[in-house]
N, C-alpha and C positions, 0 to 999 in steps of 0.2 A: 457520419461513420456507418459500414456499412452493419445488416441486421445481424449478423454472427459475431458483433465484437460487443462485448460489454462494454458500457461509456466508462466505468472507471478502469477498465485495460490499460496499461499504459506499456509502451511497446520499453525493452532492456537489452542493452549493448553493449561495449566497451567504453565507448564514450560514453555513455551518460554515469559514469561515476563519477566523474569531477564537475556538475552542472554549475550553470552561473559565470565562468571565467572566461572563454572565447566568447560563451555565446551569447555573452552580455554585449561585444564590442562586433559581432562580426552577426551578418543579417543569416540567418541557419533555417533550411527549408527542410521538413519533418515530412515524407511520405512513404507506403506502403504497399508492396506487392504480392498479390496473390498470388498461385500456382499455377497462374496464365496469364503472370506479368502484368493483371489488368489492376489498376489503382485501386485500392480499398483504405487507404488511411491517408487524407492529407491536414498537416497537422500545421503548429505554427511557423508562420514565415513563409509556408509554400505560396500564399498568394501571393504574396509583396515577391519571392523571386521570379517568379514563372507567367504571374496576370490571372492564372485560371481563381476561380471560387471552387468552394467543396463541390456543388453541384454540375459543374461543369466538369468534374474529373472524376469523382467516385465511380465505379467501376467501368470506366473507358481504359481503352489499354495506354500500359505507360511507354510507346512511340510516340504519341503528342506532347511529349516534354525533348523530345529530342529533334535534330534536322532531319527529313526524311528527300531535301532536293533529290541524293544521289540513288533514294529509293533503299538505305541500308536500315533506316529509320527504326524499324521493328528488330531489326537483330542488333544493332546496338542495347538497346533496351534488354534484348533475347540473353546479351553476349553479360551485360552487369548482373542481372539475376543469377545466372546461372554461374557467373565466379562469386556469389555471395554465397553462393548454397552448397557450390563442391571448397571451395576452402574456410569458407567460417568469417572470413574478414575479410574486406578489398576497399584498396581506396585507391583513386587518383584522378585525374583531370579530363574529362571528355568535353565535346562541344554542346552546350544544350539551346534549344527554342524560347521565345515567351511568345508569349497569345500574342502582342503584337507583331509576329515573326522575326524580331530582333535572334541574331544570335550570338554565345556569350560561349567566354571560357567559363567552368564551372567543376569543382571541385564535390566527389563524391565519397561516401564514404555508405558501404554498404553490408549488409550481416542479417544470418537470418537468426528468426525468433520462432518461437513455438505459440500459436494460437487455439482456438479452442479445436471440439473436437480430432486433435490429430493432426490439423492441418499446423503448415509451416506459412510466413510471412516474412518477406524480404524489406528489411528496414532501412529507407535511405535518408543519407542525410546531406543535402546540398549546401553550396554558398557558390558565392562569385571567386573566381578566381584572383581577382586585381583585391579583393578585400583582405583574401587571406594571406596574400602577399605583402598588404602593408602592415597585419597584423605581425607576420614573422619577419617582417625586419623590424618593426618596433620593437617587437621582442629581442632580435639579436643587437639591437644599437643597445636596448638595457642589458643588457649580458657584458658585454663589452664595457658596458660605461661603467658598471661594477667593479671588473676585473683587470680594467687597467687606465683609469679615470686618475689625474693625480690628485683632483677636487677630490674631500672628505664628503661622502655621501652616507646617512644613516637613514631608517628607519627605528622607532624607538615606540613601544605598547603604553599602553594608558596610564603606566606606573613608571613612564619614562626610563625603562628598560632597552637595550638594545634587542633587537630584533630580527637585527640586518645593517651591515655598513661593507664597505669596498675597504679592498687595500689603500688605497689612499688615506682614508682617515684612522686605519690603524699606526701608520707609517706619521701621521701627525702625531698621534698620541703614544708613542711608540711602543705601543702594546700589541700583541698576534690577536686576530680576529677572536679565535679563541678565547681567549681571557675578557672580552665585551661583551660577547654575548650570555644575555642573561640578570646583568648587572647592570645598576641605576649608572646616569651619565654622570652623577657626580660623585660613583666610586673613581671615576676614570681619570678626575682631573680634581685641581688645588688651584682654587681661586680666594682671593683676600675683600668679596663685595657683600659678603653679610648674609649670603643666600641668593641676591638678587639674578642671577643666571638661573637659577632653578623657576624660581617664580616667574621669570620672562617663559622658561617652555612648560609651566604647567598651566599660563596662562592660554597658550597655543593650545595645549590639549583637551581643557575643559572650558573653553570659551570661543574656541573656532579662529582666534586672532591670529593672521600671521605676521610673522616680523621677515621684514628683510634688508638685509647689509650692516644688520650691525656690529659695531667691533666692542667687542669680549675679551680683555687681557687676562691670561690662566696660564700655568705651569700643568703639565701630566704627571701623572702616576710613570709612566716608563720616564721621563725625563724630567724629574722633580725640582732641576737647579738651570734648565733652561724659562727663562720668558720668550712666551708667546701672545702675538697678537690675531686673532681670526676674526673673518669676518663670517658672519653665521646669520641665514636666511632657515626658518623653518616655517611647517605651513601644518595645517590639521588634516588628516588622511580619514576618507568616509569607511563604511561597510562595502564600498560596490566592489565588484567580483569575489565577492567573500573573503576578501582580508579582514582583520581584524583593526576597530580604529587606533588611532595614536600621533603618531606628529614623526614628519617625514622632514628633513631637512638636507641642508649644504653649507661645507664649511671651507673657506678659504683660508690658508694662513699667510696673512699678510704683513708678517712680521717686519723684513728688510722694508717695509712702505710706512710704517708706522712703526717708527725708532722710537717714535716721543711716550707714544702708549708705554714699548716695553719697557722703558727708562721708569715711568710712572708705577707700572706693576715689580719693574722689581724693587721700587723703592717700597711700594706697599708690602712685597714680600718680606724683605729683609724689616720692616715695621713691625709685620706679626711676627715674623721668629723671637727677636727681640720679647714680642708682649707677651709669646706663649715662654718663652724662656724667662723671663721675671715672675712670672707665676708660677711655673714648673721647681725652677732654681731656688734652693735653699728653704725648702719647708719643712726641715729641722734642724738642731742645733750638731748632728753627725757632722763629722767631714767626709765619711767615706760616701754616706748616702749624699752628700751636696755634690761630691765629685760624679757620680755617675747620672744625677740629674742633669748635671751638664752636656754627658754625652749624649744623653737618652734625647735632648732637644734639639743636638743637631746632626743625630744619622737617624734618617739618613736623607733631612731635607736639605741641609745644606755640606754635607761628606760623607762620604763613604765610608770614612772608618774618623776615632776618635780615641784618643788615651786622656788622661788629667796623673799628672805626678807633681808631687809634692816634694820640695828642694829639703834635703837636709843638711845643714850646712856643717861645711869643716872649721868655718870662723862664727864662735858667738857671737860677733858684733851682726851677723847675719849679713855680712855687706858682699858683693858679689866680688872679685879677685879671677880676673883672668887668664894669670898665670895657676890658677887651681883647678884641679877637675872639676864638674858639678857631678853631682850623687842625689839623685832621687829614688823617690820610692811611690813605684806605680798604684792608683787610688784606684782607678778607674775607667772601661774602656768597651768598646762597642763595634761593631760592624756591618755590615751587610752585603759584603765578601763573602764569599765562599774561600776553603783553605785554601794554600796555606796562611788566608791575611787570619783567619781568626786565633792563629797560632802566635802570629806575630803582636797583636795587639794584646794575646791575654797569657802569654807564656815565660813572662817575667813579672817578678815582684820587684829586684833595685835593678837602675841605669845606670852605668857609668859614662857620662863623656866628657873628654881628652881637650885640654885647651886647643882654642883654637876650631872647633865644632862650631856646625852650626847655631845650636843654642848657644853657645857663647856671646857669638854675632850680633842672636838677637836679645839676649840680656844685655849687652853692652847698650845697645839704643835704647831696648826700655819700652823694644812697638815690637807689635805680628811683623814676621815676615814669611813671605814665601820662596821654597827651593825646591828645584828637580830633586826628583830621584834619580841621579846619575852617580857614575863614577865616582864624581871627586867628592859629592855627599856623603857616599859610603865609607871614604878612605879615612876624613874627618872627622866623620862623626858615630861611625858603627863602627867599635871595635870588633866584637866577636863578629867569626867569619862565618858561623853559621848564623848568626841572625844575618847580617849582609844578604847569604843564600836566602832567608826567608821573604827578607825585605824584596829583591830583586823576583821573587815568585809570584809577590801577593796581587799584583795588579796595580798599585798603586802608584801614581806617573809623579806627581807633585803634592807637598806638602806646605801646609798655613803652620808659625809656630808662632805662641802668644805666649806673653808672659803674664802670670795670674799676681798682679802687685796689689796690693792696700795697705794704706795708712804708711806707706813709704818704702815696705819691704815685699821683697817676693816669698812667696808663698810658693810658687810653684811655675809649672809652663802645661798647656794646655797643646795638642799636636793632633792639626785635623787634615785627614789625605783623603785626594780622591785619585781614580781611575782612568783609564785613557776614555771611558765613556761620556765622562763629565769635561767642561770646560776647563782649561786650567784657571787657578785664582787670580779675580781679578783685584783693584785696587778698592774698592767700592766691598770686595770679600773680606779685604784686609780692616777694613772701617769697623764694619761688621762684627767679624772674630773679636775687636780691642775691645768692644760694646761689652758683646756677651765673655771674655774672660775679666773684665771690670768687676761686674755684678757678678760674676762667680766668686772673684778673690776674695770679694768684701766678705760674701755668706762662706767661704771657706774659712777665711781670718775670723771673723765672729763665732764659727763652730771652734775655729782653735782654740781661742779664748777659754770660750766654755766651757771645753774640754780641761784646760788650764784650770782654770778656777773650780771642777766640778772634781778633776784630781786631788788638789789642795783641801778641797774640804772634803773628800771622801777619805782622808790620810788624816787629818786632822780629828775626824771622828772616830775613824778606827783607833787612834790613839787614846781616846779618852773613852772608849768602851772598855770592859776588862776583857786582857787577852786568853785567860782562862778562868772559869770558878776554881777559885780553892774545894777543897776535898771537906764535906760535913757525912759525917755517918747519918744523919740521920734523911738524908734527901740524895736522890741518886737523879744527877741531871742533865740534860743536852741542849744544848743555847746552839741559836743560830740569824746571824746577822744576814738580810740580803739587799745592796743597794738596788734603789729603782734603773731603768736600763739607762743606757749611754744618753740620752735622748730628755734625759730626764733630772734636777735638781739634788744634789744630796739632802737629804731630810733630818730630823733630829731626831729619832726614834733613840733610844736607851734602855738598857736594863743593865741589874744589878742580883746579886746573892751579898747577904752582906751577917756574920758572922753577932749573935745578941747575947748574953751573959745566960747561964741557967741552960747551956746546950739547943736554948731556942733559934731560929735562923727565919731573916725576911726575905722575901722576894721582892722585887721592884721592874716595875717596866713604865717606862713611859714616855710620850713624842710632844716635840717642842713643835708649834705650828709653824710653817716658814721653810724656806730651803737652804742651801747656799752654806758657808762658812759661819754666819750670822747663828743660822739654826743650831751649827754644831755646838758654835761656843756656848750660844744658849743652854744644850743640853751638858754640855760640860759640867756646866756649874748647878745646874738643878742637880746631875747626879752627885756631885760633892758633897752637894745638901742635904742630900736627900742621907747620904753613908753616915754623914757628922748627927744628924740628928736619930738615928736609928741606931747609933751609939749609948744615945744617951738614956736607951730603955723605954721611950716615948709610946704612950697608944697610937695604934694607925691613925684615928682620926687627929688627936693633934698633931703627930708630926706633916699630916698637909696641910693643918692649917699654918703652921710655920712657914712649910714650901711655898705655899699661897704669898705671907707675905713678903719673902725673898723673891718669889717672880714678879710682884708688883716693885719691889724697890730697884729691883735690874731692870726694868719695863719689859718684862715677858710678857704681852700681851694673853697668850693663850697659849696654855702647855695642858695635858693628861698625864694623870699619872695612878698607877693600879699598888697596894701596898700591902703586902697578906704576911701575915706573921706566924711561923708554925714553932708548937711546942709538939716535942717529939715525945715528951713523955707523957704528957694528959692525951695526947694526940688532936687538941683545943687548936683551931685555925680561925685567926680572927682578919679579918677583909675590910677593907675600906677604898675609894675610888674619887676620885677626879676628874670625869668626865670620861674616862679610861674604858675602852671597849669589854663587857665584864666576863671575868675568866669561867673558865671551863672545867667541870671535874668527871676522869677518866674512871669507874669502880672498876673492880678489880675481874668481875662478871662481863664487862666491857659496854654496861650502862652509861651513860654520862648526864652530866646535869650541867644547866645555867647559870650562874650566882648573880643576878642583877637585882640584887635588891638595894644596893647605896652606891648608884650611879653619882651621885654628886654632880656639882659645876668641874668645867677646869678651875686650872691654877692661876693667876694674873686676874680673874674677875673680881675677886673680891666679895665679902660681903653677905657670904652664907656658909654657913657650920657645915661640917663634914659629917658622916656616922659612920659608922662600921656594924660589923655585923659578925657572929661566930655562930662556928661550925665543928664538931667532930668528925677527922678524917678517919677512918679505917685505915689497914694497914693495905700497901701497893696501890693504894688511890692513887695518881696522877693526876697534877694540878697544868693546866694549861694555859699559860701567858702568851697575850700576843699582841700585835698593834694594826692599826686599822688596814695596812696594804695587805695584809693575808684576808681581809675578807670581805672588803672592798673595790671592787673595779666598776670603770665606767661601763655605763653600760646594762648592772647587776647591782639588785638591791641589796642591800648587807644582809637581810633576812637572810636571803640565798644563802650570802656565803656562811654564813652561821649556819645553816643547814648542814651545809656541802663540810665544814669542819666538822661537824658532829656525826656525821655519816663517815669520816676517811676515820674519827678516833675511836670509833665500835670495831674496825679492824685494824689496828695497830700489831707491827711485829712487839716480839717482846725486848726487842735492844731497842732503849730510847734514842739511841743515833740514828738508827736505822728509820727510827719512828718519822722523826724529824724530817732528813731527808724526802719520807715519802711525803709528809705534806706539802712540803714546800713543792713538789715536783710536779703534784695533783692538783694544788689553788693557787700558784703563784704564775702568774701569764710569763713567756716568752721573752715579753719587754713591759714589764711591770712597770708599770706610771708613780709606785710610789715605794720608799722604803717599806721592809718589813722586817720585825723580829719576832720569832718564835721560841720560848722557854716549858720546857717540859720538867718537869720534878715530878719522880716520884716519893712517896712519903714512906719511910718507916719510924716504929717506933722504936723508942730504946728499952730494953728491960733490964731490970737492976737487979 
């Protein structure tokens, strides 16, 4: 270098921002001109293009890089400095020399730089012509092969992210470039091999392995309900030109070449819908929530859109009659339509259709069929002219209808449509549909049931609760019954106000363990028992133990029961208990207290004495009965809800209804897992 340049100088230009990418591939000669054109910087590469060494060139003038036969030698040289210095940048192709006189095309690129003192230095940068030529057509053949390649070309980062892919492989996955980039490869597609596509390209990525030609059967994210077969080579991509590593690949779809694959993958497809659909379908005893499981499983992998209606029939024998309209009542319904199909699918609650309908047709066989959305479906089977109009908007080209039967009767029909962007159904869809509306009917018909049977004993209980407390001066009160949700068993939970000689009055609450019809009659009869023998003036504690032996000789295995006796004139409250959650007392200050001192066994065990226990009530005390679902939930210790009760009755309005309500509003969940009763009495006394 010459003495005026410091060694760690390093000359700066337009080109050297983006270092590393041509000049990796293409041989790049580094030299420098003085303010008399004479060489002062030769840097890398200059030797290997031109033959000279540093010594051979530092400050000799730069015409011995040039031809000088014609004698123009120097003003060539003269003619590059000087358009580096009056425009600032100059590039193009002149003829240059090497030390062995060879002469070559040769590509220039020149600009000047500020050096020390003041001085200026003209900075070039050479290559071969024929090199840089093959670099920009490799460059434009990958420009091209990118942008209109019908081969799927990707690039994909270390986290098997897109990075880079061609119209081609958008147009496979039928997603817009847009929507890949960014996103793992297997947001993009729906394969049924356990993961094993992923781990073939993270094996590529972190272990260097390439695979090539192998075939991969998948469905896309843009084409969820076609099979595809590709053959897909990918390979590991280094650091060199400063890209980033990751796994660069090509993907062929070779589908019409390998029939047998897609035959195979769609058979695996339709396998998992099916397996996710037996797991998804019927994991509660609802029919409303089992009907919309059904859709939720198959839009929108296997339809675009979906309904589930439930037949109600005009014959009790429930037998189908073709000369009859059918009358459903829509459960359930999904899409992935834009309007008007979302209109269509969820804009009614009952259908009518007209004999001789399509559902007719396919109730009469008793199997899925499939029908256009044409004319003569319309005229058929959609009465109403505006739904026709919505039906004929929604995009929907053809429709699957299945009939949802178990245990010999239909339950309903199940109606799933796709678009003109989907195939229409084939018979292999039709297989399918009979599968998954089988196992819906069943878990449809079993919610019926239970619904049946959880009606029955929810009527039968209500029946043998009292429908109101009679009128006692001496207790002002508010009862309140609430079943656990749809989802859930009627229980045996009971109370009672029951009328004592001497203007005294009992309180009774208590739950039979069990659910069902079983439960209620259970508690039927304990409260029977419980009225007869609190007639007969009995202490708390023996009248449970009587209870006791009436639940053993009915085989109750296990009942609670709480038994508080108030005299309104001593204002004397005597307590006794059966395992029975222990009641609460509201003072009039809005203190409250716990009464667990004679928790007792239940009822049906047998085998140990009861006690009781007394208390003077004050006057406007409020005593609080209740059963385990108020202050119990999964989930939440009863402490809690003993807490959370004792906390909501420090502020109670002063109407015990009103009081009521707000408990129940503030501890009882949404869909409460178990019966609950809540009983408030306040207490006065009587004065004579």
């Amino acid at each position: 270098m010459p003495a005026d340049r410091p060694s760690d100088e390093q000359p700066r230009g337009p080109l050297w921002s983006e270092p590393g990418s041509l000049l990796e591939h293409v041989a790049v000669a580094v030299f420098g001109l003085d303010d008399d054109n004479r060489i002062c910087y030769w840097g890398p590469g200059a030797q290997q293009l031109f033959g000279y060494r540093a010594d051979e060139t530092l400050a000799h003038p730069g015409a011995l890089l040039f031809p000088d036969a014609s004698g123009d030698g120097p003003d060539t040289c003269a003619r590059l400095a000087d358009r580096a210095r009056t425009e600032g940048y100059w590039r193009g192709r002149l003829p240059a020399r090497h030390l062995d006189g060879e002469v070559f095309d040769c590509g220039f690129r020149v600009f000047p730089v500020a050096g020390v003192a003041g001085r200026t230095v003209v900075m070039g940068l050479a290559s071969r012509g024929a090199e840089l030529d093959r670099v920009k057509t490799n460059l434009a053949f990958l420009d091209a092969l990118f942008e209109t390649c019908p081969i799927g070309l990707v690039m994909l980062d270390e986290e098997l992210r897109y990075a880079h892919l061609n119209q081609g492989l958008a147009d496979i996955n039928g997603l817009p470039i847009e929507e890949h980039l960014g996103r793992r490869i297997t947001e993009t597609m729906i394969t049924a091999d356990g993961g094993e596509y992923e781990r073939m390209l993270r094996g590529v990525a972190e272990d260097g392995r390439p695979i090539a030609g192998v075939r991969v059967g998948m469905r896309t994210r843009g084409h969820p309900d076609r099979d595809k077969v590709l053959s897909v080579s990918f390979f590991p991509l280094s650091r060199a030109g400063g890209t980033r590593p990751g796994v660069g690949g090509v993907l062929v779809d070779v589908t019409d070449r390998e029939q047998a694959i897609v035959e195979a993958t769609a058979t695996r497809q339709r396998l998992a819908l099916l397996d996710r659909a037996s797991a998804r379908i019927g994991t509660t005893l609802d029919v409303q929530v089992t009907g919309q499981e059904l859709v939720d499983a198959v839009v929108p992998v296997f339809a675009d859109a979906a309904v589930v209606e439930l037949v109600e029939w005009l014959d009790e024998r429930k037998a189908f009659d073709p000369a009859l309209p059918v009358i459903t009542r829509r459960l359930a319904h999904g899409t992935v339509l834009p309007p008007p199909a979302t209109e269509l699918v969820g804009g009614v609650e009952g259908v009518h259709y007209p004999p001789g309908s399509a559902i007719h047709r396919m109730l009469r066989t008793g199997r899925p069929i499939a029908v256009p959305v044409n004319r003569e479906f319309m005229l058929r089977t959609v009465l109403d002219e505006e739904r026709a109009r919505v039906l004929a908007g929604s995009g929907l080209t053809c429709l699957l209808l299945a009939p949802l039967i178990a245990r010999g009767t239909v339950q309903g029909i199940a109606i799933f449509g796709r678009s003109a962007a989907r195939p229409a159904f084939t018979e292999q869809d039709l297989s399918l549909a009979g599968e998954l509306a089988s196992r819906a009917a069943l878990c449809l018909d079993n919610a019926r049931l239970y619904s049946r049977e959880r009606n029955i004993a929810l009527t039968f209980q209500r029946a043998l609760l009292p429908s109101h407390l009679g009128p006692c001066p001496a207790l002002h009160v508010a009862h309140r019954y609430l079943p656990g949700s749809q989802v859930t068993e009627v229980g045996g939970d009971w109370y009672d106000m029951i009328a004592l000689p001497e203007q005294r009055v009992a309180l009774v609450v208590g739950d039979v363990m069990g659910h069902g019809v079983s439960a209620a009659a259970s508690m039927g009869r304990l409260r029977i028992t419980a009225k007869a023998l609190a007639r007969h003036d009995q202490e708390p504690e023996e009248l449970l133990t009587e209870l006791d032996h009436c639940a053993q000789e009915a085989g109750i295995e296990l009942a609670t029961c709480l038994y508080i006796r108030y005299d309104p004139v001593t204002g004397r409250t005597r307590i006794a208990s059966a395992g029975h959650p222990p009641p609460l007392l509201r003072y009039p200050d809005g203190q409250t207290d716990l009464v667990d001192e004679v928790l007792g066994v239940p009822l049906g065990v047998g085998g140990c004495p009861f006690r009781s226990t007394e208390l003077d009530l004050p006057d406007d005390t409020t005593l609080v009965l209740y059963t385990d679902g108020l202050i119990e939930a999964r989930g939440h210790d009863i402490d809690d809800g003993l807490t959370a009760l004792r906390t909501e009755l420090s502020r109670l309005p002063d109407s015990l209804e009103a009081a009521a309500d707000h408990i129940l509003a503030r501890l009882v969940p949404r869909f409460p897992a178990d019966d609950t009763v809540l009983l408030l009495a306040r207490v006065h006394r009587l004065r004579w």
